[in-house]
N, C-alpha and C positions, 0 to 999 in steps of 0.2 A: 555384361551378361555372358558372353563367349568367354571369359575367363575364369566365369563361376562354373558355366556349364561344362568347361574342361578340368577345372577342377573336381566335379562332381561323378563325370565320366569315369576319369581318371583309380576314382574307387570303385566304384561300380567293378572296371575291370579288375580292381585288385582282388575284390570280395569274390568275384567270378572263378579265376585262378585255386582260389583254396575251396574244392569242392567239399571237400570233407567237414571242412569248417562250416561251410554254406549250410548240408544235410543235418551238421549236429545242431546249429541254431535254429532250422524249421522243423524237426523232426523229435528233437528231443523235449521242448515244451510242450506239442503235439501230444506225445508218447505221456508223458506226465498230469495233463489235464484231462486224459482217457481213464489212466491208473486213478488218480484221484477222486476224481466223479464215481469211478463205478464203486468205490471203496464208503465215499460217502453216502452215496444211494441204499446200500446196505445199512450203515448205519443208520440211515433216517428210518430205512422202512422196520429195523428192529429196536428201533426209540418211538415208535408208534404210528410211524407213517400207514404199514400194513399189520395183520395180524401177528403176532410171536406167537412160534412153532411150541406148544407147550403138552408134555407127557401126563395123558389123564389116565389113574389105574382107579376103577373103583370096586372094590372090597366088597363094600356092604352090600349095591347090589338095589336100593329101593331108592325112598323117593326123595334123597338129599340129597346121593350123587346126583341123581338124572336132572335135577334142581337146578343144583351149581354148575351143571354141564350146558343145562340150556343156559340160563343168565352170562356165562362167560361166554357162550360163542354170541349171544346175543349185543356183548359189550360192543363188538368190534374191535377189542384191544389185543384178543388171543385166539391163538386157531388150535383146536380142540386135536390132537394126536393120541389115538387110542390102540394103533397098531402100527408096524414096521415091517415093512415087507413082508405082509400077509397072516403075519404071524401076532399075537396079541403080546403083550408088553406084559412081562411081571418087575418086581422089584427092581433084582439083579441086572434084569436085562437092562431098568430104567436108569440105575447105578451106575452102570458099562457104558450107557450111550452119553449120558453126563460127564463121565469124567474123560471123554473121548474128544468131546467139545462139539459133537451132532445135535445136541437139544442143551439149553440153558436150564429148563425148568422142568419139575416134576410133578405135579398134585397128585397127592395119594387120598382116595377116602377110605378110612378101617372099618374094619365090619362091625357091626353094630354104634353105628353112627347115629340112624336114624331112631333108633329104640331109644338111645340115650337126649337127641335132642327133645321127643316129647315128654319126657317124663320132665324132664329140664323146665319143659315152657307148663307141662301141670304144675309142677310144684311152684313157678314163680309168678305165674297167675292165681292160685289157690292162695298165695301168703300174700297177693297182693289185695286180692280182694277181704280176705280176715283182717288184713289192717293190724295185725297184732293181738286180735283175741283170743288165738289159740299159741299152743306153742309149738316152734316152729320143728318141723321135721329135718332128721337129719341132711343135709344136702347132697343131691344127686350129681355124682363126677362130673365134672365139663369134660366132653367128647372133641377133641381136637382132631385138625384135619393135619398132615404134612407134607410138606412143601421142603423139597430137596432140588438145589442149585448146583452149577457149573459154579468151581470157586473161583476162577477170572471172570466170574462175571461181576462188574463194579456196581458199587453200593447205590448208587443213583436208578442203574438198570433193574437191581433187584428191588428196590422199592416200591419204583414204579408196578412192577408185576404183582409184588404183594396188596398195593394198594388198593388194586382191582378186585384180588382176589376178597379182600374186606371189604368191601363196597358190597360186591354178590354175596357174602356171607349177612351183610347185616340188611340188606333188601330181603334176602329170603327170613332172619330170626322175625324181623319187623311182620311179615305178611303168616307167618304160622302163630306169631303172637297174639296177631287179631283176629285169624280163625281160631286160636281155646280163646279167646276172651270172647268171644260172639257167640260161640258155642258152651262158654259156662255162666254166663248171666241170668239166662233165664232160670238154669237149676237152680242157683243160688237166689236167684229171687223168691221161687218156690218157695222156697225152704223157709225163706225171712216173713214171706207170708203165713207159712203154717206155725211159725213162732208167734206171730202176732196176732192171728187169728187161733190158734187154739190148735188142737189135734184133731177137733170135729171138721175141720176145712178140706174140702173134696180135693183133691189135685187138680190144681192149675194146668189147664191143658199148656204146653209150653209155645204151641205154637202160635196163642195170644201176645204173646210178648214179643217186641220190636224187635228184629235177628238186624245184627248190623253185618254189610258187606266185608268180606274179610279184604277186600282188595284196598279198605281206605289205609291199610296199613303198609302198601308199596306203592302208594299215588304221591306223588309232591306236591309238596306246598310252595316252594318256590322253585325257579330257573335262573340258569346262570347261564348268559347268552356272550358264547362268545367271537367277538368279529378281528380281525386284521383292520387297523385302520390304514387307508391308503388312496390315491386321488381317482377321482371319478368312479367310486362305488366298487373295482374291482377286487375281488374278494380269493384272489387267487396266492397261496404262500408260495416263497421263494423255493425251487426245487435245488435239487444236487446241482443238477448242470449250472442255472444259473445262476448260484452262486462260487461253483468253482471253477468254471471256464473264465470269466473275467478278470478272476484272481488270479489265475495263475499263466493266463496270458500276461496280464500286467507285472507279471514276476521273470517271465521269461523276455517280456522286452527289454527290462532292465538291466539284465543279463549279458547287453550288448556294449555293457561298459566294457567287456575284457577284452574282445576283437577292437572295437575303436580306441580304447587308450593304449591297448598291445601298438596299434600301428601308427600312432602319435608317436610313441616309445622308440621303435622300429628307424621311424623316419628320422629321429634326432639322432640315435646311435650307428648309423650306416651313411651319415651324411647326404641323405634326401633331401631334411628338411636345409641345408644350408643352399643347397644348391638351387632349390624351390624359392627362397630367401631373395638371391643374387637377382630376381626374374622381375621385370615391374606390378608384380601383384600384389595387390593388401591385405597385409596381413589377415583381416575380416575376411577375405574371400575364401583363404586357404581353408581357416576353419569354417566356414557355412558350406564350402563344398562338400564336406566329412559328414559334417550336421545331417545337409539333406541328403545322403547317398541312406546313411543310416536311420533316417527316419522312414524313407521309403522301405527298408527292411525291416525294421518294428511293426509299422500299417501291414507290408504284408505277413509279416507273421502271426499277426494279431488275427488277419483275415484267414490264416487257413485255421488257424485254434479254432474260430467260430465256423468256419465250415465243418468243424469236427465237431461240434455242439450240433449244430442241427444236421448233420446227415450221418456220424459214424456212428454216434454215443446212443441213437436211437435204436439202432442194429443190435448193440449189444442191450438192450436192457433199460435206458434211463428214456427220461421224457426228454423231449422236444424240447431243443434251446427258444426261450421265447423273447424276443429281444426287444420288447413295447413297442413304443409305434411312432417313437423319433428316430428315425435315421440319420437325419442332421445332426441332433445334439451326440449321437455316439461317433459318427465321424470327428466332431469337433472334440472330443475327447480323447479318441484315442492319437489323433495327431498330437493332442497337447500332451499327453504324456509320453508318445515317441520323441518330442522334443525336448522332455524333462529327462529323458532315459540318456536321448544323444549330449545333453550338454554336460549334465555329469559324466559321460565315458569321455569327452573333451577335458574336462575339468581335471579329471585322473590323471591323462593323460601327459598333461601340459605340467602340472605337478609333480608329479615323479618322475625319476630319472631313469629307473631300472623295469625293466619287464616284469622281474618278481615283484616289485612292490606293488603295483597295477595292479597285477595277479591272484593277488592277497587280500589287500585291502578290497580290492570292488566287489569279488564275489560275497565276503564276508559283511561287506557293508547291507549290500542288496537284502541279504538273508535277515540281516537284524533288523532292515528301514519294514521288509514283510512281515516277517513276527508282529512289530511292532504295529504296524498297519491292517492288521486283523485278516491276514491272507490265510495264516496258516491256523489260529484261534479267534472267536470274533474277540471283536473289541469290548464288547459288553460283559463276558465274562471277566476282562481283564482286573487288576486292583484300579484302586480309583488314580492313580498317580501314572499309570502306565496308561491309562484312557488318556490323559492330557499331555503323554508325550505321542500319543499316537497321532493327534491331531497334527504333527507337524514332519507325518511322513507323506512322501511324494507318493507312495504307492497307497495311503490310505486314503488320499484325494482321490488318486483316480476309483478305486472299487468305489469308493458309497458315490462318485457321478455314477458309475454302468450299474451298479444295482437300483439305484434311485429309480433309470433307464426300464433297467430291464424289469424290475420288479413291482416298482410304485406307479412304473408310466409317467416317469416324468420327461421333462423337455429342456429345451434352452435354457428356459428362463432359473427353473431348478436348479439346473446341473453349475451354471454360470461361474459362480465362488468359487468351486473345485476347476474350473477352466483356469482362472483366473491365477489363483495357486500353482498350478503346474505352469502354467505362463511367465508368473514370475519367480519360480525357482531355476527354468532354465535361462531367463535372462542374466538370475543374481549367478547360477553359474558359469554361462558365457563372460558376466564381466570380466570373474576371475582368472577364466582360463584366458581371455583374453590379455589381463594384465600382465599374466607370470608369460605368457609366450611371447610378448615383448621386450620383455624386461632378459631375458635367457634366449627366445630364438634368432636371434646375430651372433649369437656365441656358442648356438650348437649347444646348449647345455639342455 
């Protein structure tokens, strides 16, 4: 135990020594898990978390702007911008701040919109109740509204915006088409009466006749109820923070493969490690002194990411890191992944010969095992053949354990597999780096 614990010191003071390097490994995944949260926060709240900021001019002036103006802010989906700095929005102006990149979207209504939409709903209620017995009058122009875009805005985002905009468009034709058909049934019956009955038929007062509610024509007939499924009823989606603090702590512990196989590297090439060799210590000790010096610097660095999740990130802007309510299972997680992190920077280490190669291969490794691991895209979006290499990334273990954690509320018993997994990839790479540093450290190689 004294010769582990000296061992272990022994880095401790190394990693001490290089401040700079200290600062850049807690300060720069810090710095990065701030950037990215606050980047994806925006994204979420403008893919529909909050309202989109959208340019309403209306033209006409009556009652299908003021229509579509109520129903869009009523969606929840868009937030209603009718003026800019005090000043009311025309065209130009709306052109100018569009292609400026201040506003994505524009709805314009033309003047005489609303004139043309009823003549629209007489004429297609009139030919629909003749049924074909008269002939049909010329057709009344369809009156279009327009909707002018920021052209970086991507095809997913503007669809979603139009889609809204069609939604409020055909809620409102649906509910003026049942006020003229409720308002022209009774005429029409009239009439069918005074055919049938003769020309001596007094007029039917019209207000005998059943008036139907114009509102059964924006009431639904079904619901689409939709829920997160998740354990113990809680109904809450995963936010910015906690889905990218976990990640990209997990990306930054990783990251410690280049300091620990740099000085695996270091030690061979300066004759450290021979001299460490000549000492009665086993070889297992040497490297589990390294192991735990640098696991302790993963867990802490992992610990101030998430002290930035819940107290910095909240300052600026984002929600509250919520971190469920095992404590134990994310302990037990992020240890196993600081041991998955350190036995690969051992495994590097013991492997190569040169400092560049170390230097090359880990970071570029790390960067491809995250990619792949859905740090930087999820996984679900991925194609179906990069989903099934994802499954056998170390860093794709550990996120779906801490989201599982943080998001599902799960526990030990959940997260367990994914322990298990990082468990046994830093065993399978201790064996290796224990083989090769056998086999090459009495020879300095």
């Amino acid at each position: 135990m004294g010769k582990l614990t000296a061992t272990f010191l022994k880095e401790i003071i190394l990693l001490a020594r290089d401040r700079s390097g200290i600062l850049v490994l807690f300060l720069m995944p810090a710095v990065l898990v701030v950037v990215v949260s606050l980047v994806q926060e925006n994204v979420l709240k403008t893919a529909g978390e909050t309202g989109i900021r959208v340019l309403f001019i209306d033209h006409d002036r009556q009652s299908t702007g003021q229509v579509i103006e109520e129903l869009l802010s009523g969606s929840g989906a868009v937030e209603i911008v009718k003026d800019v700095d005090g000043h009311e929005i025309d065209e130009e102006t709306a052109r100018t701040l569009l292609a400026k990149g201040d506003f994505q979207f524009c709805i314009i209504i033309p003047k005489g919109v609303t004139d043309g939409v009823k003549k629209r709903v007489e004429q297609q209620i009139t030919e629909a109740l003749n049924a074909g017995n008269e002939a049909q009058n010329e057709p009344v122009p369809l009156p279009s509204l327009a909707v002018y875009f920021d052209p970086l805005v991507q095809g997913a985002f503007r669809a979603s915006v139009v889609n809204v905009l069609h939604r409020v468009v055909l809620s409102m034709e649906m509910e003026m088409k049942a006020r003229a058909l409720s308002n022209m049934i009774p005429v029409r019956m009239n009439l069918i009466l005074q055919e049938i009955m003769g020309p001596n038929l007094i007029n039917v007062p019209v207000g005998i006749f059943p008036r139907m509610d114009s509102k059964w024509g924006s009431e639904r007939l079904l619901d689409v109820k939709i829920e997160p499924a998740s354990r113990g009823g809680v109904e809450e989606l995963p936010t910015s923070v906690q889905q990218n603090v976990p990640a990209w702590a997990l990306f930054g512990m990783f990251f410690i493969v280049v300091p620990l196989g740099g000085s695996l590297i270091r030690e061979k090439q300066d004759g450290t490690m021979l001299r460490l060799l000549t000492l009665p210590v086993p070889h297992v000790t040497l490297l589990s002194g390294k192991v735990i010096a640098y696991v302790l610097v993963c867990t802490m660095q992992f610990s101030i990411i998430l002290l930035v999740g819940r107290f910095v990130l909240p300052i600026l802007g984002t929600p509250v890191l919520e971190m469920g309510s095992s404590p134990a299972a994310i302990v037990l997680v992020v240890v196993s992944a600081a041991l998955a992190a350190a036995g690969y920077g051992v495994m590097l280490g013991t492997i190569f010969r040169t400092y560049e190669q170390a230097s090359m291969f880990g970071p570029v490794s790390v960067v491809i095992a995250a990619a792949v691991g859905g740090v930087m895209v999820p996984v679900y979006v991925m194609p179906e053949f990069m989903q099934k290499i994802s499954n056998y990334s170390p860093l794709a273990w550990g996120l779906n354990a801490l989201i599982d954690i943080f998001v599902r509320q799960g526990g030990i018993r959940s997260v367990l597999p994914e322990i298990l997994y990082l468990l046994s990839f830093f065993a399978g790479a201790m064996l290796i780096a224990w083989g090769v540093f056998i086999r090459r450290g009495r020879t300095g190689g």
